[in-house]
Backbone as numpy.savetxt, mean C-alpha at the origin, in Angstrom:
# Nx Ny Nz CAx CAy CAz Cx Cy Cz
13.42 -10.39 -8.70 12.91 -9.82 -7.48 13.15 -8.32 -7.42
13.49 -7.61 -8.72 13.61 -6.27 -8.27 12.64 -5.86 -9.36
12.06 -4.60 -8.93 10.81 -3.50 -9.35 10.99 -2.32 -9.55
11.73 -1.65 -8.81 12.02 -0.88 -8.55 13.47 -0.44 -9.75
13.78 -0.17 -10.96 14.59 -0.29 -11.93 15.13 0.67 -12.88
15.91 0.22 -13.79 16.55 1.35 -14.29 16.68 2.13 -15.84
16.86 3.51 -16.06 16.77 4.12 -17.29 17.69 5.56 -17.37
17.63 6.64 -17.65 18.60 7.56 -17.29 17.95 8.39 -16.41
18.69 9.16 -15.81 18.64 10.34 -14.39 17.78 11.10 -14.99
16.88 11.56 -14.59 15.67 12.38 -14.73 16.35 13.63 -14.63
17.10 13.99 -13.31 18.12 15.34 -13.54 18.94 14.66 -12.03
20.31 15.67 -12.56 21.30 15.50 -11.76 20.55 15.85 -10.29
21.85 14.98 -9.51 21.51 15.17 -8.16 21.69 16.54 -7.47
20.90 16.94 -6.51 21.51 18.59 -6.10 22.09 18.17 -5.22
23.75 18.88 -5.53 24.48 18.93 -4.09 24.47 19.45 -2.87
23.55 20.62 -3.09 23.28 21.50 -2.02 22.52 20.90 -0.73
21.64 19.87 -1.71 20.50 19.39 -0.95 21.33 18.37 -0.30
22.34 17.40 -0.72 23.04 16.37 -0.67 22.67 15.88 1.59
23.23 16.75 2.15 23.27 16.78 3.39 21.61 16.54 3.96
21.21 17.03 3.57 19.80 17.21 4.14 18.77 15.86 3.48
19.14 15.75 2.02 18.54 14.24 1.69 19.10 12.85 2.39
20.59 13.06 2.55 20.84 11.62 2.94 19.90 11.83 4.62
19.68 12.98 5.03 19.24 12.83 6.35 17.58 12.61 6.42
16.94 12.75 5.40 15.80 11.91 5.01 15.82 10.61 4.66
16.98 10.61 3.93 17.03 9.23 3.42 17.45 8.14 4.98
17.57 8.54 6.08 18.53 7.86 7.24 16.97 7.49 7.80
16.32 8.77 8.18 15.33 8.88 8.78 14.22 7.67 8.22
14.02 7.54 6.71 13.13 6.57 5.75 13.63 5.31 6.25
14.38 4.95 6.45 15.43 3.81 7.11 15.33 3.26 8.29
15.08 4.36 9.22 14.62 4.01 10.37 13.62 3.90 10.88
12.79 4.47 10.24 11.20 4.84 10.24 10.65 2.81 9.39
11.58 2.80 8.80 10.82 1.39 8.15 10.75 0.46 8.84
12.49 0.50 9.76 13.17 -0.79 10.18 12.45 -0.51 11.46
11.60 -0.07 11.92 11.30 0.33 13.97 10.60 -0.50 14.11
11.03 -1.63 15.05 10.20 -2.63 15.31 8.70 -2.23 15.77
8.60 -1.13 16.01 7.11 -0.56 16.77 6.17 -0.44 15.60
6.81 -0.14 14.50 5.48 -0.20 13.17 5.82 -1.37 12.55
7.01 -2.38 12.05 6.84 -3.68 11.76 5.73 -4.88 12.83
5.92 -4.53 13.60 5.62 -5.62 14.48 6.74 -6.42 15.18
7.86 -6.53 14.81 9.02 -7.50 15.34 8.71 -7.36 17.03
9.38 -9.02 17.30 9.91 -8.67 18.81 11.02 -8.33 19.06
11.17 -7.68 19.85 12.47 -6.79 19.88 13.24 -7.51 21.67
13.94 -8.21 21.49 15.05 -8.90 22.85 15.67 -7.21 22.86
15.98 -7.28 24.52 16.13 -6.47 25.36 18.05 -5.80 24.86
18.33 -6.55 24.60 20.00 -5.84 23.79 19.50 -5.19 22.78
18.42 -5.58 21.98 18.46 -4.68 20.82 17.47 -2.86 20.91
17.52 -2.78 21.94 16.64 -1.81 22.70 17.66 -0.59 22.22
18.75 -0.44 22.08 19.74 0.72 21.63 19.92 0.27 20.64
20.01 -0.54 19.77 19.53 -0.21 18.56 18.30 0.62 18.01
16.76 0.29 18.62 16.07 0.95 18.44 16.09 2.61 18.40
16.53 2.81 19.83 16.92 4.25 20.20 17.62 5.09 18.91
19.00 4.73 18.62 19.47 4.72 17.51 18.74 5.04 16.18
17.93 3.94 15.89 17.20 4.20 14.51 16.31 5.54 14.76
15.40 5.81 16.05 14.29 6.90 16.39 15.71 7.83 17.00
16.42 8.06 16.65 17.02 9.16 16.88 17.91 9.82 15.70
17.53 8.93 14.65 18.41 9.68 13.59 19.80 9.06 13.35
19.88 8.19 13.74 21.85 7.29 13.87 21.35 6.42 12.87
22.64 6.66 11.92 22.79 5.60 10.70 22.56 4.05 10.82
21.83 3.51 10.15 20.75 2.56 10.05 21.91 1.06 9.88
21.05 -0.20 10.82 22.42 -1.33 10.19 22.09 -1.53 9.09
23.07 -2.60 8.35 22.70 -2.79 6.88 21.12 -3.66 6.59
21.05 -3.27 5.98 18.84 -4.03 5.39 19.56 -5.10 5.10
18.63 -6.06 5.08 17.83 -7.16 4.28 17.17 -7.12 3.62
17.47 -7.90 1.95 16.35 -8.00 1.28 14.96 -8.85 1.64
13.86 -8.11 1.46 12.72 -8.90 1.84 12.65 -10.62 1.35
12.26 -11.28 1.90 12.31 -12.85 1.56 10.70 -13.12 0.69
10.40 -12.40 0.42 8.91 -12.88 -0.36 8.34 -11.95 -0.93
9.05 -11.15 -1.95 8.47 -10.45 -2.96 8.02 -10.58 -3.88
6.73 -10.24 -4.46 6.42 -10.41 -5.73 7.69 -10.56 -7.12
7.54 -11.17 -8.32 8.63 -10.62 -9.35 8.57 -9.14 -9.56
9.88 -8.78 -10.01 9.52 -7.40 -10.53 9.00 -6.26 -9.44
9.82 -5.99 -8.11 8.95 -5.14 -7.14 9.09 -3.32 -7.77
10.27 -3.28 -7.93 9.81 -2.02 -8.40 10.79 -1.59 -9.97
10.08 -1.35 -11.26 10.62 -1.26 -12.76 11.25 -0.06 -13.36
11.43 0.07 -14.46 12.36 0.52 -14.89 11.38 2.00 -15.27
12.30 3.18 -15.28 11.58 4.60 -15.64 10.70 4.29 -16.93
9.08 4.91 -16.85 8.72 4.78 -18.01 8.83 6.12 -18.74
8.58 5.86 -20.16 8.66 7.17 -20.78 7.61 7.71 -20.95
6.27 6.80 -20.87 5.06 7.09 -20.94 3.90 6.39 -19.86
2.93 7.08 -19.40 2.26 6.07 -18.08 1.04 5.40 -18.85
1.08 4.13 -18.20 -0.14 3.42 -19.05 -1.18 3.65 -18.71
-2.76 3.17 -19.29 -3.89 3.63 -19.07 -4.48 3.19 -17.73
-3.76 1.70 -17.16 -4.15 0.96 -16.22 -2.95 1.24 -15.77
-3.06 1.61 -14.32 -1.92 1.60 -12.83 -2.50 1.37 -11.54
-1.57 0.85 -10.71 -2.09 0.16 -9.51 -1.11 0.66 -8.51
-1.30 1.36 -7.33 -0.28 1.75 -6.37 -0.15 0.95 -5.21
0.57 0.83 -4.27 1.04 0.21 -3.06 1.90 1.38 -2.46
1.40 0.64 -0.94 1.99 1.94 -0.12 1.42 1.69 1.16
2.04 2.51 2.37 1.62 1.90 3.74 0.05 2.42 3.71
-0.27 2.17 5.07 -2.30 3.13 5.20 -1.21 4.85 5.24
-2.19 5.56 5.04 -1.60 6.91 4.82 -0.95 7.42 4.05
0.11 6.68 3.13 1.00 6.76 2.50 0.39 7.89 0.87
-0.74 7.98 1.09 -1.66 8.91 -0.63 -2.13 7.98 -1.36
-2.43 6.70 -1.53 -2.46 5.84 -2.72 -4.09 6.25 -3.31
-4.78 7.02 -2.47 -6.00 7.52 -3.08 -5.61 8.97 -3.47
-4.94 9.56 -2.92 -4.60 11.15 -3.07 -3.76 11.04 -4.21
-3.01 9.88 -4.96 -2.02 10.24 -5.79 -3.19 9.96 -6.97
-3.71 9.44 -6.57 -4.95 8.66 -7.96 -5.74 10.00 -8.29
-6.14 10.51 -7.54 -6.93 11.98 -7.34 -6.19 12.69 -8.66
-4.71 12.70 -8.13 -4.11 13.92 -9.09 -3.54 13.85 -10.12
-4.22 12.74 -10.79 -3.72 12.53 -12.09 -5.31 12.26 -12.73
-6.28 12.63 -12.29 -7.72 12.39 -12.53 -8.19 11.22 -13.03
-7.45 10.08 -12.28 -7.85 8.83 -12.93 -9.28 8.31 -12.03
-10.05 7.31 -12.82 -10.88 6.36 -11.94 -10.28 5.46 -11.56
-10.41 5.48 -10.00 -10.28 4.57 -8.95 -10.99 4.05 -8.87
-10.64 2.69 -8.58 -10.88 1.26 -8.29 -10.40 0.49 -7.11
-11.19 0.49 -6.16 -10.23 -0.19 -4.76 -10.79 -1.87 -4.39
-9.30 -1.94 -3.48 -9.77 -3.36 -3.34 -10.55 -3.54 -2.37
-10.67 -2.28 -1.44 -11.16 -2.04 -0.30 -12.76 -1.59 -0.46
-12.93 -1.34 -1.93 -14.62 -0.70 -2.18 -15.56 -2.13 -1.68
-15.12 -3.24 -1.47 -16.21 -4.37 -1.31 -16.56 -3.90 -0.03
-15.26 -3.97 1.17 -15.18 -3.92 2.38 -16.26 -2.27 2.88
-15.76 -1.93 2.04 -16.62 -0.12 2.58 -18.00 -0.31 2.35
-18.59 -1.36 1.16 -20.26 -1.76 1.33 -20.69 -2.81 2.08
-19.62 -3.39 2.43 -20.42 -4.32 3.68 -20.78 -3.71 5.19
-19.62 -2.70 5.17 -19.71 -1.75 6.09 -21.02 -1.27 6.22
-21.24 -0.52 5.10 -22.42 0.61 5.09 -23.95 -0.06 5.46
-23.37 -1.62 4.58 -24.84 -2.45 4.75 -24.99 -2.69 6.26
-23.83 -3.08 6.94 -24.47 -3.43 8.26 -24.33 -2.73 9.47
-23.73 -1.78 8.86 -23.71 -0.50 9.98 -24.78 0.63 9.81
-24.90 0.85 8.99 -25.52 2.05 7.83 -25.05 3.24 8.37
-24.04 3.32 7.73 -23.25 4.48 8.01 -22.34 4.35 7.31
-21.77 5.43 6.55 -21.49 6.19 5.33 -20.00 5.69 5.83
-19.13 4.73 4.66 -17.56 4.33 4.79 -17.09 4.19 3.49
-15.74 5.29 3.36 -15.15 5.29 2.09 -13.69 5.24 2.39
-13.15 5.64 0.92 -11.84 5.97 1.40 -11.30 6.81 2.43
-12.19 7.79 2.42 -11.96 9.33 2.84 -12.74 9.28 3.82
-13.77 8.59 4.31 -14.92 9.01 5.00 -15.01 7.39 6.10
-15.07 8.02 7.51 -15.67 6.87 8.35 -14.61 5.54 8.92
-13.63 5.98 8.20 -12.32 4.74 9.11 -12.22 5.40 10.42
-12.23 6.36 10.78 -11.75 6.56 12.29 -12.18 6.20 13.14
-13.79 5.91 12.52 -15.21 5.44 14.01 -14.12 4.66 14.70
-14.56 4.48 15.70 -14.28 2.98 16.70 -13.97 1.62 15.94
-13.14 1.58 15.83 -13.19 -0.07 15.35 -13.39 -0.63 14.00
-13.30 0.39 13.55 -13.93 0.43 12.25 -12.80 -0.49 10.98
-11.58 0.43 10.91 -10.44 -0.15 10.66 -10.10 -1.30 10.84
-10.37 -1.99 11.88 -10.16 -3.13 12.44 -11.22 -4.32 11.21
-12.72 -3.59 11.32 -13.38 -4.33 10.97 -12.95 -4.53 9.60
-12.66 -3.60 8.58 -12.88 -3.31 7.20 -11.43 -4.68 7.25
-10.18 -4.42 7.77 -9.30 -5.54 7.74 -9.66 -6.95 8.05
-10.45 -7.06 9.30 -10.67 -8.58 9.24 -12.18 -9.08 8.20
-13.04 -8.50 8.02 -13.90 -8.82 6.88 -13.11 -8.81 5.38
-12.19 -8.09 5.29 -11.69 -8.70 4.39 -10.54 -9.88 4.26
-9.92 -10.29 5.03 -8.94 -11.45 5.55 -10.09 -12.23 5.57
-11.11 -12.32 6.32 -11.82 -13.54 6.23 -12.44 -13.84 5.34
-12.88 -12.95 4.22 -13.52 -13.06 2.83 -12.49 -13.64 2.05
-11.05 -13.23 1.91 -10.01 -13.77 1.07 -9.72 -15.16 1.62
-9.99 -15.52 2.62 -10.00 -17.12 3.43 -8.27 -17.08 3.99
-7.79 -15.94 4.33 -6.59 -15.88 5.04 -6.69 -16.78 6.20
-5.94 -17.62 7.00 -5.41 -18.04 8.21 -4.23 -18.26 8.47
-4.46 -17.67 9.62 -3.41 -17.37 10.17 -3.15 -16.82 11.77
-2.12 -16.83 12.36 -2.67 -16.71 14.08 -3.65 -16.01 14.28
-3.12 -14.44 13.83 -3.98 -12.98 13.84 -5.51 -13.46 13.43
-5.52 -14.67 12.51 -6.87 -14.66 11.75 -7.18 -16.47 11.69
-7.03 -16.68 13.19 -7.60 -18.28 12.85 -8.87 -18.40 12.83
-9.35 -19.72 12.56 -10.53 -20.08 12.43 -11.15 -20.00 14.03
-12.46 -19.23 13.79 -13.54 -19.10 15.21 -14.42 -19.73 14.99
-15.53 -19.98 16.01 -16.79 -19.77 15.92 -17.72 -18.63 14.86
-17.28 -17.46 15.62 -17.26 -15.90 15.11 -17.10 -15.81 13.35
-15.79 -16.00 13.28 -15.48 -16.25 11.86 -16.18 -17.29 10.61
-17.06 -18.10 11.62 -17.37 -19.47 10.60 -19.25 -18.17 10.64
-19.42 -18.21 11.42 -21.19 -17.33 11.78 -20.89 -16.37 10.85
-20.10 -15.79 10.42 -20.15 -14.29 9.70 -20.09 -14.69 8.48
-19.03 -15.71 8.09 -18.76 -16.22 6.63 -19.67 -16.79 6.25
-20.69 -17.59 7.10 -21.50 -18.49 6.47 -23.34 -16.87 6.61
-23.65 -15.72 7.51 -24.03 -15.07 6.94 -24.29 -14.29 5.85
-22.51 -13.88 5.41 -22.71 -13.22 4.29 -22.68 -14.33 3.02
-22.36 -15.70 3.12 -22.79 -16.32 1.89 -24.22 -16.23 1.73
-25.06 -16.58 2.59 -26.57 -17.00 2.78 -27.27 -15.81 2.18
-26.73 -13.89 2.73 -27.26 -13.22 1.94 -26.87 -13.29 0.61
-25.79 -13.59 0.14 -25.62 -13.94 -1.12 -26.71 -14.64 -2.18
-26.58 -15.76 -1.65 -27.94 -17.12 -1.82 -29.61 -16.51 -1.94
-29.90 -15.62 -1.42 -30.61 -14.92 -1.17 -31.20 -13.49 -1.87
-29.97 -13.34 -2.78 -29.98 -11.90 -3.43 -30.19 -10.79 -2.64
-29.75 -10.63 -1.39 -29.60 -9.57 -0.98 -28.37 -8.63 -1.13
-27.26 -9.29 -1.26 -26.53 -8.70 -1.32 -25.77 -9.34 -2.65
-25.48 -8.02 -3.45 -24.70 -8.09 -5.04 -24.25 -7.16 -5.41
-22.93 -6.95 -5.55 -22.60 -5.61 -5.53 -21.18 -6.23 -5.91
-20.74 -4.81 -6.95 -19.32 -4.85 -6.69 -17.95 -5.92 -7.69
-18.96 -6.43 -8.38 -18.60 -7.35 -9.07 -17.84 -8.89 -8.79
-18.13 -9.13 -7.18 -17.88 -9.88 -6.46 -18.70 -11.06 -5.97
-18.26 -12.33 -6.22 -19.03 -13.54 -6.06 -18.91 -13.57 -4.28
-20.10 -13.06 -3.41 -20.19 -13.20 -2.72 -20.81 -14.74 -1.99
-20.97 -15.64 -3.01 -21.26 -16.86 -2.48 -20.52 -17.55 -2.19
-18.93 -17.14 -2.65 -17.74 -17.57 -2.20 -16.97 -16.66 -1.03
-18.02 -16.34 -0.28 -16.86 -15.53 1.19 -16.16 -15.85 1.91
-14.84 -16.07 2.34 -14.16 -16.93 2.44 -14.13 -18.25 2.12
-14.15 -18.81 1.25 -13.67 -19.45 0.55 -12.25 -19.32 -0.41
-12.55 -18.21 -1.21 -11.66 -17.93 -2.23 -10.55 -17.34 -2.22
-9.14 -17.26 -2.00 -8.22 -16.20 -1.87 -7.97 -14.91 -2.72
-8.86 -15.41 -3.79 -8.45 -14.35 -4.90 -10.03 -13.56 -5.34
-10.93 -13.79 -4.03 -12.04 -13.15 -4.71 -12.40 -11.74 -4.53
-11.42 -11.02 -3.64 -11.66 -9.35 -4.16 -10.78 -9.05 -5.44
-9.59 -9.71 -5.64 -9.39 -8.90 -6.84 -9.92 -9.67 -8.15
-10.94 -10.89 -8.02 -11.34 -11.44 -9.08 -12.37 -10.20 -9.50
-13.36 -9.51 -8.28 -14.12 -8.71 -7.96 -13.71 -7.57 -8.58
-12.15 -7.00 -8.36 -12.11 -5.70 -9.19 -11.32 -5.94 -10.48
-11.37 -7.50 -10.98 -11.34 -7.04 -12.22 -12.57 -7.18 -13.35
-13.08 -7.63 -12.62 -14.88 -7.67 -13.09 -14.97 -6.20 -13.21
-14.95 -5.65 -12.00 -14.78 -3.97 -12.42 -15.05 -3.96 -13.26
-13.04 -3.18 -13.66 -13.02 -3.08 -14.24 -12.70 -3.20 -15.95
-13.21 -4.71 -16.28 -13.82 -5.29 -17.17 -15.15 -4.16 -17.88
-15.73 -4.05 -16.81 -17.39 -3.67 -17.36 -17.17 -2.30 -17.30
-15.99 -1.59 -17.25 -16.29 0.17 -16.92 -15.83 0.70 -18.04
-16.93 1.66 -18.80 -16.34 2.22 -20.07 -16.15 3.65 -19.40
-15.33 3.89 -19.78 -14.25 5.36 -19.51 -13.11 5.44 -20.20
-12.95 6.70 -20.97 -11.77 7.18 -21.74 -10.93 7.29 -20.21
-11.13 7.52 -19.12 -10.36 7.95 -17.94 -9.52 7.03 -17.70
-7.98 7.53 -17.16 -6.99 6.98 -16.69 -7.83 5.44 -15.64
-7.23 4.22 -15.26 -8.07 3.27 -14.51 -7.15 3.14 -13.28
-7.06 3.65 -12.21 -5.86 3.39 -11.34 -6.48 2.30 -10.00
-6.14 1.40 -9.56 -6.36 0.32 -8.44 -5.67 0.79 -7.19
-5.95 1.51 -6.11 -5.60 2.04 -4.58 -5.28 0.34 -4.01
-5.07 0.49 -2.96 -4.56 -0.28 -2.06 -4.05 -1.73 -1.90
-3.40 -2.02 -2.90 -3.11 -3.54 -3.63 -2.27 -3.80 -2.42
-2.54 -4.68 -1.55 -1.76 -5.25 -0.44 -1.64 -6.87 -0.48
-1.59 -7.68 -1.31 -1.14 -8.66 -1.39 -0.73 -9.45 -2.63
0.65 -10.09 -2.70 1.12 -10.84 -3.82 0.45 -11.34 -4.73
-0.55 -11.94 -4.30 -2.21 -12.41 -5.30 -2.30 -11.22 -6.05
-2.87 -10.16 -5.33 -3.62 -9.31 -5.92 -2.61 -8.25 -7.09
-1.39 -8.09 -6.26 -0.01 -7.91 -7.27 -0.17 -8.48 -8.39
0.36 -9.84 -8.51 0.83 -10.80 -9.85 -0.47 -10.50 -10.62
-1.72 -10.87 -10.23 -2.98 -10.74 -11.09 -3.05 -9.32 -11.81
-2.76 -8.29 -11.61 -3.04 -6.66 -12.05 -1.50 -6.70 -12.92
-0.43 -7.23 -12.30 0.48 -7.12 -13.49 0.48 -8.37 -14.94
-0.08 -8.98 -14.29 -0.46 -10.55 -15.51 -1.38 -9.88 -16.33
-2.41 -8.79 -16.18 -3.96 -7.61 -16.74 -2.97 -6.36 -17.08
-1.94 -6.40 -17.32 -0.91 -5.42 -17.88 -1.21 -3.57 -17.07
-1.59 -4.01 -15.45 -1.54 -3.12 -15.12 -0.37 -2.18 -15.04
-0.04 -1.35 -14.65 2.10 -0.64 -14.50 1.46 -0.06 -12.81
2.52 -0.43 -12.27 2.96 -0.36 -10.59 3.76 0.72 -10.55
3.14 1.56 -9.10 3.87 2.64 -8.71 3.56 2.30 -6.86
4.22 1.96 -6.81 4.37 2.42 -5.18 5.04 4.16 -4.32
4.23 3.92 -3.30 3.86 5.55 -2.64 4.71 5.44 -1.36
5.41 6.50 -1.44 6.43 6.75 0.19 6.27 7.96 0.31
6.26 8.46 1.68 6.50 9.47 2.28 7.40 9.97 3.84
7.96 10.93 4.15 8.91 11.28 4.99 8.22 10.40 6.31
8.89 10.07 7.51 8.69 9.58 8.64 7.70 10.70 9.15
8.12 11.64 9.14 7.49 12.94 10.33 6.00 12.81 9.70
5.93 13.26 8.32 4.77 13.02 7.63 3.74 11.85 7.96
4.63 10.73 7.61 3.45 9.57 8.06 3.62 9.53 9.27
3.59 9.74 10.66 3.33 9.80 11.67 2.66 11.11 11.27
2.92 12.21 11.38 1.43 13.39 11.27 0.12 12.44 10.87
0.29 11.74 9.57 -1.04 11.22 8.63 -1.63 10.43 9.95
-0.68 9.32 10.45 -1.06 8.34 11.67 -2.07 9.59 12.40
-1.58 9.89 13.01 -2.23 10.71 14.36 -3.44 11.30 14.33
-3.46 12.08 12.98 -4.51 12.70 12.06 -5.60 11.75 12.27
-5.49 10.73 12.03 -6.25 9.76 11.73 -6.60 8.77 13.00
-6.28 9.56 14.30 -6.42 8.60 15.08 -5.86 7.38 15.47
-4.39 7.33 14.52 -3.61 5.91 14.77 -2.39 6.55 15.13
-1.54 5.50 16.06 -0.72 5.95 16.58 0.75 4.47 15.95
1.49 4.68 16.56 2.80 3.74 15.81 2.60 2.44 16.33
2.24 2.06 17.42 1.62 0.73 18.16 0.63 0.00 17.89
-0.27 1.34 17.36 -1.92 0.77 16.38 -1.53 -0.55 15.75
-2.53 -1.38 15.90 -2.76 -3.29 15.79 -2.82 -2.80 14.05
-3.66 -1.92 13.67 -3.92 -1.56 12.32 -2.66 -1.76 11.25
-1.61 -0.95 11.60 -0.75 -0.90 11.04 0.54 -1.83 11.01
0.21 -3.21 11.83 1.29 -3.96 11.86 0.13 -5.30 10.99
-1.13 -4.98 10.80 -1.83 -6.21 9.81 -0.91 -6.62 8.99
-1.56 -7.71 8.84 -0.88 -8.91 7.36 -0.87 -7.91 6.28
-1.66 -7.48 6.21 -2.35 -6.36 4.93 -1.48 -5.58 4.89
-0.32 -5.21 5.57 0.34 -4.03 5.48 1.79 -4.89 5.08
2.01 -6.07 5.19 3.16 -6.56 4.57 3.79 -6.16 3.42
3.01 -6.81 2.23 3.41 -6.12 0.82 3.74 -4.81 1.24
3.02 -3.54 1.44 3.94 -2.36 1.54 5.25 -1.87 2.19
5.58 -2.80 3.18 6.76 -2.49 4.54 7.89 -3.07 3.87
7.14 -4.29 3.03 8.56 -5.27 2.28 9.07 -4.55 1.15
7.89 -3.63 0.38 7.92 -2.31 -0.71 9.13 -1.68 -0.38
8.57 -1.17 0.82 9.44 -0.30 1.80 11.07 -0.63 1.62
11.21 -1.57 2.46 12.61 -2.22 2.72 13.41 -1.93 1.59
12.64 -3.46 -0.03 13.27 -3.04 -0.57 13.86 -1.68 -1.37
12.74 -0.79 -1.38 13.36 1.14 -2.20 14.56 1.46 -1.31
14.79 1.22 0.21 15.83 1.85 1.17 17.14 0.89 1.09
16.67 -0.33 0.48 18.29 -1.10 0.14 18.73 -0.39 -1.22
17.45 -0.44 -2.44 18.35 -0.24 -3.64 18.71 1.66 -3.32
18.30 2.28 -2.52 18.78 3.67 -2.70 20.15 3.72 -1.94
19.80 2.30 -1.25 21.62 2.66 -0.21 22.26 2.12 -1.48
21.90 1.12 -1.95 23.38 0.77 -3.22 23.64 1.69 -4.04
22.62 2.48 -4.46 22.75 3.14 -5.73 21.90 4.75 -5.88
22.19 5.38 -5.15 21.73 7.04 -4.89 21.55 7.39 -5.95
22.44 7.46 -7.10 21.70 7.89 -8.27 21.72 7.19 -9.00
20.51 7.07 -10.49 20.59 6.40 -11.28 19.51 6.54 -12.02
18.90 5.53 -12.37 17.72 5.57 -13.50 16.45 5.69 -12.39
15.42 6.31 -12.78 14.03 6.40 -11.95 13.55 5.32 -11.65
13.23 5.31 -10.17 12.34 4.04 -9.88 10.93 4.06 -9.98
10.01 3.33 -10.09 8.53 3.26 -10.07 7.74 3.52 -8.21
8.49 4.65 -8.03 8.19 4.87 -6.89 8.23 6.37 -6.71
6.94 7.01 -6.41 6.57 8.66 -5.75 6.87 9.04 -4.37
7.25 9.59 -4.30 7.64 10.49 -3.15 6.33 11.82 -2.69
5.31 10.95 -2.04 4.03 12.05 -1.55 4.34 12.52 -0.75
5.14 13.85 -0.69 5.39 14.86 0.63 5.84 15.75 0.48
5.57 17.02 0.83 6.42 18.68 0.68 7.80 18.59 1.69
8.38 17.83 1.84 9.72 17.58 2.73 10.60 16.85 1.01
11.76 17.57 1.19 12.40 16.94 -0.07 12.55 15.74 -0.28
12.55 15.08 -1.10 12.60 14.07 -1.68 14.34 13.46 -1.31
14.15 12.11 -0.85 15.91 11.87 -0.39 16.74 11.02 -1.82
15.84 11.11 -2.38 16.53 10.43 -3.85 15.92 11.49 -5.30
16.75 11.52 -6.43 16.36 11.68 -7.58 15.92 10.91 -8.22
15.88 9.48 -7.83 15.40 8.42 -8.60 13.88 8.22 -7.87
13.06 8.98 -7.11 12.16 8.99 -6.68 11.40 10.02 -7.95
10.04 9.65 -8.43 8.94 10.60 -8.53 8.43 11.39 -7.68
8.60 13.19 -7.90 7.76 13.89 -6.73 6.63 13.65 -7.38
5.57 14.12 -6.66 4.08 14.19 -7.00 3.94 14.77 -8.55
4.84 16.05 -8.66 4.46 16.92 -9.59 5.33 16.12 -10.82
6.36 15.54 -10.38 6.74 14.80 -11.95 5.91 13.63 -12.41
5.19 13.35 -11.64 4.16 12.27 -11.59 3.10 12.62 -12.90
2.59 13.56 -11.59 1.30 14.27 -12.74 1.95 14.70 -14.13
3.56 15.17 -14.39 3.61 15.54 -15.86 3.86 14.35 -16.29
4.17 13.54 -16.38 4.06 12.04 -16.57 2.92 11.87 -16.99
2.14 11.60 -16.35 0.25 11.42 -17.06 -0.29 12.14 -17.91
0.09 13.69 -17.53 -0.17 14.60 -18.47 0.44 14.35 -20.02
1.59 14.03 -20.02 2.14 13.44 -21.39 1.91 12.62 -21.92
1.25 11.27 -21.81 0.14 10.10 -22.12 -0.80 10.56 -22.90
């Protein structure tokens, strides 16, 4: 159950910085554990606890997550492979880190952004068109209901059975084909967006790096590391991802950010802030640090050791 793993110190720790990282590192801690972006219910005694965590007061001890993939975060590589796949909250860079190492991206989310376009017609990408109204909302539950998730957030409707059984029918129909995705199985299948992007990229000839954005579930995990993808998960400072939130029209309460879909990353989360409380320094973890606010570990990748990383491949 650990991913996140070990090799030698990339470089000693700075002492100077020492004060000011553990106070990022407190802040990463509290920023994870706040029941307002998990979702938890929070009973009325634990209300100063909260206060506490959003004020900067040393964090209680974590829990390891109860349902992690094997292997959450691995051991320093010496070299980055041709295929990588990131995880990370919404905001967190997992398209911006792909950007800067000039790899082709591959998302799991590219199905969801053409169903969009088809029935909205209006232009939805990574970068482009989540903020509309509702939009976010939609791109999450068309895809939960395509993967055949249930669950409270996502039980079976009326609504849900009319949409699933539409987009099979255009399927049936050849209207819609795209993407390398058996759309005759829409909800039905749990594993049919990432069966979808590895059809991908199966069929994509490119000397270019192949990197997979937004891998948010254990399925879609185990399958990309079973296809010998290499995992890097994406963190950034509290202040930061709240700026990114806001930027974007989401706020810490946003329904968006407490989705099922955001599990795998929060549990990501948890575990990097237990193994950095055990072990501050040590061998590099498979985890970047996207933010101009210092980095609260040495065993974190900044951006820029990232990119020389790829660059050396």
């Amino acid at each position: 159950m650990s991913e996140l793993s070990e090799t030698k110190l990339a470089k000693p720790l700075n002492r100077d910085n020492l004060n000011n990282d553990s106070l990022v590192l407190r802040q990463l801690v509290g920023f994870i554990n706040n029941p307002q972006v998990s979702g938890a219910v929070v009973p009325p005694e634990a209300k100063q606890e909260i206060n506490n965590l959003l004020t900067q007061q040393p964090p209680s001890p974590l829990k390891a997550p109860e349902e992690l993939p094997a292997s959450t975060v691995s051991a320093q590589p010496s070299t980055l492979s041709r295929k990588i796949f990131f995880t990370g909250r919404i905001c967190a860079g997992k398209d911006f880190c792909s950007a800067a190492i000039g790899a082709k991206v591959f998302g799991f989310a590219d199905p969801m952004y053409f169903l969009a376009n088809y029935l909205f017609n209006t232009n939805i990408s990574a970068s482009e068109g989540k903020q509309l109204p509702g939009m976010r909302t939609f791109l999450q539950t068309a895809g939960q209901w395509g993967r055949n998730e249930v669950s409270e957030k996502y039980p079976y409707t009326p609504e849900r059975a009319m949409f699933c059984l539409m987009v099979r029918s255009l399927a049936n129909q050849h209207v819609i084909q795209s993407h390398g995705v058996d759309w005759g199985m829409y909800g039905l299948s749990k594993n049919l967006w990432v069966d979808g992007l590895l059809k991908r990229v199966a069929d994509e000839k490119t000397d270019k790096r192949i990197a997979v954005t937004n891998c948010r579930f254990a399925n879609e995990y185990n399958h990309l590391t079973a296809e010998s993808f290499e995992h890097f998960h994406i963190v950034c400072s509290p202040q930061t991802h709240i700026y990114r939130f806001q930027s974007r029209g989401l706020k810490l309460d946003s329904p968006e950010l407490k989705d099922t879909s955001e599990k795998l990353a929060i549990d990501l989360d948890r575990d990097l802030t237990k193994k950095l409380a055990e072990q501050r320094v040590g061998s590099k973890l498979h985890v970047i640090w996207n933010d101009t606010a210092p980095s609260p570990s040495p065993r974190l990748y900044t951006l820029d050791e990232f990119k020389k990383l790829a660059a050396n491949t």
